[in-house]
N, C-alpha and C positions, 0 to 999 in steps of 0.2 A: 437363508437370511443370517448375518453376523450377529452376534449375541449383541442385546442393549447394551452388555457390561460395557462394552467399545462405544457406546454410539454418543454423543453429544446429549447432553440434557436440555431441556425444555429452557429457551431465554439465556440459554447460554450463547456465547458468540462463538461465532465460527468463520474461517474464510473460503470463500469460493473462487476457483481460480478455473476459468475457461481458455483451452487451449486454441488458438488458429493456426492454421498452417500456414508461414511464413510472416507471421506475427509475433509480436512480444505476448506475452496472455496477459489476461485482463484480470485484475483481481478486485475481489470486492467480501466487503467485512460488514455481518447481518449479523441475528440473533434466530436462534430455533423458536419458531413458532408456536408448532403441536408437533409431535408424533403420533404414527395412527397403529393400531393394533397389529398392523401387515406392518409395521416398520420404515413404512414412508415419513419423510419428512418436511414440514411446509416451516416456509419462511416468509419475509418480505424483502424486496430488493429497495432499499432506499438510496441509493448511491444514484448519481446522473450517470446518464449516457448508456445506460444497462439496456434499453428495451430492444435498441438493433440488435444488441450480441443473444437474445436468447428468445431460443427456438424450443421445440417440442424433440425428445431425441437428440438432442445435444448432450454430449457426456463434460462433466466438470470434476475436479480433484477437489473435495473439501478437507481442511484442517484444523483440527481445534484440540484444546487440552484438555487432559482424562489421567485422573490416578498420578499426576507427578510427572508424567510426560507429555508430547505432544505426537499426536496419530492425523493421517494422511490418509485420507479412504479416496471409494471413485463409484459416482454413482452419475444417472443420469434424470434430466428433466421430464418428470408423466404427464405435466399439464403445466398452462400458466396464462394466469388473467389477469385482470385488474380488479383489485379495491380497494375498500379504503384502507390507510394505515393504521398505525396503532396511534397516530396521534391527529386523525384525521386530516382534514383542509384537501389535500387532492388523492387521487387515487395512483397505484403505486405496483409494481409488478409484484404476484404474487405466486408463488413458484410451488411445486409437489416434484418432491425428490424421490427416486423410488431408494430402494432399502442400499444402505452402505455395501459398496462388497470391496474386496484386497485391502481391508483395514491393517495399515502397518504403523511401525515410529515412527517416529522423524527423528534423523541425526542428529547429534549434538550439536551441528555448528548449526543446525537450522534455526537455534533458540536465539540467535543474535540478528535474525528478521521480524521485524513487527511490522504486522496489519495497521496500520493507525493512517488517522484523517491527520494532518499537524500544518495550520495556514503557517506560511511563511511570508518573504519578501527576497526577491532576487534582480539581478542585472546582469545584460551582459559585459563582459571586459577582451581583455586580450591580456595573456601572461606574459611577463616579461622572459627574454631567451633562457633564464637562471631559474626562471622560479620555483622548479621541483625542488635544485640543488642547491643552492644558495638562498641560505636562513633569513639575511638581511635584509636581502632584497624581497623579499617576499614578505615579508613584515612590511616592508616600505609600501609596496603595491597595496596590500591588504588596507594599510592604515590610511592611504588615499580612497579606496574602494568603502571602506564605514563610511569618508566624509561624505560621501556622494551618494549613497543608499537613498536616504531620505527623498532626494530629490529625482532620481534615475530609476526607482524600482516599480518591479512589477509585482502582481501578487500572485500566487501558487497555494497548491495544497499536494500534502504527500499522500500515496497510497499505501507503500510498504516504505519504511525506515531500518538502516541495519550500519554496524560498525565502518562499513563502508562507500556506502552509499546511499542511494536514496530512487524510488518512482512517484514520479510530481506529474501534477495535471495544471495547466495553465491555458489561458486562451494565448499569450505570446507565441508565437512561432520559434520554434531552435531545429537548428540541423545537428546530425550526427559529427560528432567534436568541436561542436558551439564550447566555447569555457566562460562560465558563469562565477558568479559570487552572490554566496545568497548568508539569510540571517532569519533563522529559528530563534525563537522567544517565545518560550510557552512554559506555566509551572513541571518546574525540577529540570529546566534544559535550556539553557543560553550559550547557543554557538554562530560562530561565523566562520564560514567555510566555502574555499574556492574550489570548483566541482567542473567535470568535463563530461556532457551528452555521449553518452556510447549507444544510445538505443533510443528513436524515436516511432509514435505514427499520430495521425491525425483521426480525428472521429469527429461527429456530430450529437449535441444533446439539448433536447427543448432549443432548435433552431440554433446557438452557438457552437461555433468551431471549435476542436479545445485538441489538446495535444496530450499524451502522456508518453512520460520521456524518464529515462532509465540514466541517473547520473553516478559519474564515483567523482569519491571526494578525490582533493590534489592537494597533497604539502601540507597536511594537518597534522600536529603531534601527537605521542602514543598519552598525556593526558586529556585531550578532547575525544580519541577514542574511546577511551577510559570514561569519557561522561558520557557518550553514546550507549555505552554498555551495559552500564551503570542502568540510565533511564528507561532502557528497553528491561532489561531484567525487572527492574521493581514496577512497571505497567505489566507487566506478562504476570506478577504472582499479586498483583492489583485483582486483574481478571479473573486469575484462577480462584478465588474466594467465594 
């Protein structure tokens, strides 16, 4: 068993990322429940769409921060049932992790990925032939694409957020190289940014069809990154407190 020194603390957050063969993985961001004296770990899974993806004997990657870094373990599911949550009302998958093992870092560029839920607003569009390369033009687009937000958008929520892109869940339908324009507005982050689908699939959750879709931004400047990065760093040492 890996020394606690490495292991996640009690109500700490942590992400769970399950692998599928021939799928994007799934990721999902919980709090440590208990640990048990054998070094098992229970949580509760409150994210939608979870209960298809986990089985018994299902191996997952968790990652969470410890001592100034952040560490990457792999452990797999002993048990998992239903009850109630920590804030009751319905009952909620409830998961026993056996003991962490191959606990390593995580790279440094890992640290410009955040776990975070962040509703947004999006639409689709079409870029104009110029608009990676030409600054103008693509101001021009953008500044027609705000007028129209209000009345053309759909609503989304992210999974992971990073300098570069984004994993959003939407009930809208997008195909791989759908190009969007969407608008984050949430404290410490106001951006609008036209983004292109490289990675989709579809699932099922409480009877809704819902989609999550792997985007990267297009034609945003190195100061909007710069507030990306920004935002991600100071929520990552938010949490670590």
């Amino acid at each position: 068993m890996a020394t606690l020194k490495l292991y996640p603390t009690i109500d700490q957050r942590v992400t769970l990322i399950i692998n599928r063969e021939g799928l994007q993985p799934f990721k999902m961001e919980t709090a440590v429940r208990l640990i048990t004296s054998e070094g098992k770990i229970e949580l509760f899974l409150l994210q939608e769409g979870t209960n298809e993806l986990i089985k018994e004997g299902i191996s997952i990657n968790m990652e969470f921060f410890k001592k100034g870094s952040y560490y990457r373990s792999q452990t797999v599911i002993e048990d998992f049932f239903l009850s109630w949550g920590p804030e009751g009302g319905k009952q909620v998958p409830h998961l026993v992790l056996s003991p962490p093992c191959n606990i390593e870092k995580i790279q440094r560029r890992k640290f410009f990925r955040l776990t975070i839920d962040l509703p947004f607003r999006f639409m689709p569009v079409s870029f104009p032939a110029e608009f990676e390369k030409n600054v103008l033009q693509r101001k021009q687009a953008m500044a027609t694409w705000h007028s129209q937000l209000n009345h053309q958008a759909y609503l989304a929520h992210s999974v992971d957020f990073s300098g570069a892109g984004l994993m959003m869940i939407s009930e809208f339908a997008l195909s791989d190289g759908d190009e969007i324009f969407l608008a984050i507005h949430v404290p410490g982050l106001s951006l609008e940014v036209a983004a292109i689908v490289v990675r989709s699939y579809s699932f099922e959750s409480y009877d809704k069809k819902l989609q999550q879709k792997a985007v990267r931004f297009v034609g945003f400047d190195k100061n909007e990154q710069d507030q990306i990065i920004t935002f991600i760093f100071r929520e990552q040492r938010r949490r670590a407190k």
